[in-house]
N, C-alpha and C positions, 0 to 999 in steps of 0.2 A: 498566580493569575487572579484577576480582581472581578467581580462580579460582571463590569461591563464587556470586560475582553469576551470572557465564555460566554454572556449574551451575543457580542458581534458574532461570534464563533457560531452562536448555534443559527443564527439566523440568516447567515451566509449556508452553512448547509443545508439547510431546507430550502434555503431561495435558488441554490442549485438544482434540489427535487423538484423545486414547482416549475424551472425552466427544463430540464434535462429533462426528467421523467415525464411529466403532461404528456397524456394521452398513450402512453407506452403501457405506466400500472394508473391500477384505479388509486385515489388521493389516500384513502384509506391506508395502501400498501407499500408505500413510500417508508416508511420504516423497514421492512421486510428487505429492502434493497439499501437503505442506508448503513445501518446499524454494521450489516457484515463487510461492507464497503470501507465504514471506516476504523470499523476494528483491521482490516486487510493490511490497511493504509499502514496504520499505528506499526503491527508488526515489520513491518516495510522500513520504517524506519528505526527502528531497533535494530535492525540488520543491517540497513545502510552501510557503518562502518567496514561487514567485514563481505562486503556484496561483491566486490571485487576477486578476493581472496576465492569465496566458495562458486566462482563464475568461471575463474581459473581452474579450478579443483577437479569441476566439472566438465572443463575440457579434457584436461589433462587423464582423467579417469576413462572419458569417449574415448580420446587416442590409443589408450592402452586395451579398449574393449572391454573396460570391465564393467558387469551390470550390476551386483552387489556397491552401490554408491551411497549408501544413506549415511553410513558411519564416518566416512572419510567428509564427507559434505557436512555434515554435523560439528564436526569438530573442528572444519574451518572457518563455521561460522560461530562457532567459541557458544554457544546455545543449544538448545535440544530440538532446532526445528531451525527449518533454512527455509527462502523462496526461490525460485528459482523464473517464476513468471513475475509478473508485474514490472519488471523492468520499464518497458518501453510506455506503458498506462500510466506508471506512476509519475513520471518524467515530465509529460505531454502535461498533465493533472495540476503537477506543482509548478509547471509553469506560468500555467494561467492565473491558480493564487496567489504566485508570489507579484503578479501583476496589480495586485487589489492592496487597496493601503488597509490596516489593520489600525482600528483606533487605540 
C-alpha cells in the first residue's frame, strides 16, 4: 500500500467520525471509539474465511445444549479467538465502503 492509499484510508475514517460521531463524543474522543472499532473490524476479517464454519459450530453446539463451547468454536475458526457478533454491523459497514471508489 503506498503512501497515498493509507492517506485516503485514514481520511475516509475520520471523515466517518466527524459525520457519524458529531455531537454523540466530544471531537477530542473520536479515537477512543475509532481505534477499537477498527481494530473489531480487522479481526472481522481475519475470520471471515472461516465465519460460516464457527456459525455453524455454534448452532450445531445450541442444538445439542451444550454450554462449554469456547473450544469447539476455537477450532472451527482454525485461530485462538472467534466472533460471534458483528455479523450483521459488519455487513451493513462494508457495504457502504465498498460503494466509495478508493484512489
Amino acid at each position: 500500500m503506498d503512501q497515498a492509499q493509507l492517506n485516503w484510508i485514514t481520511h475516509f475514517i475520520w471523515g466517518i467520525a466527524d459525520d457519524t460521531l458529531r455531537d454523540v463524543f466530544v471531537r477530542g474522543k473520536y479515537r477512543d471509539v475509532i481505534l477499537p472499532m477498527t481494530v473489531l473490524r480487522r479481526l472481522d476479517a481475519v475470520l471471515e474465511p472461516t465465519k460460516a464454519a464457527v456459525l455453524e459450530m455454534k448452532a450445531a453446539l445450541g442444538k445439542e445444549k451444550i454450554t462449554n463451547q469456547d473450544g469447539a468454536l476455537r477450532s472451527a475458526s482454525g485461530e485462538a479467538f472467534y466472533i460471534l457478533a458483528l455479523e450483521q454491523e459488519t455487513e451493513g459497514l462494508l457495504h457502504e465502503i465498498t460503494k466509495v471508489d478508493m484512489p
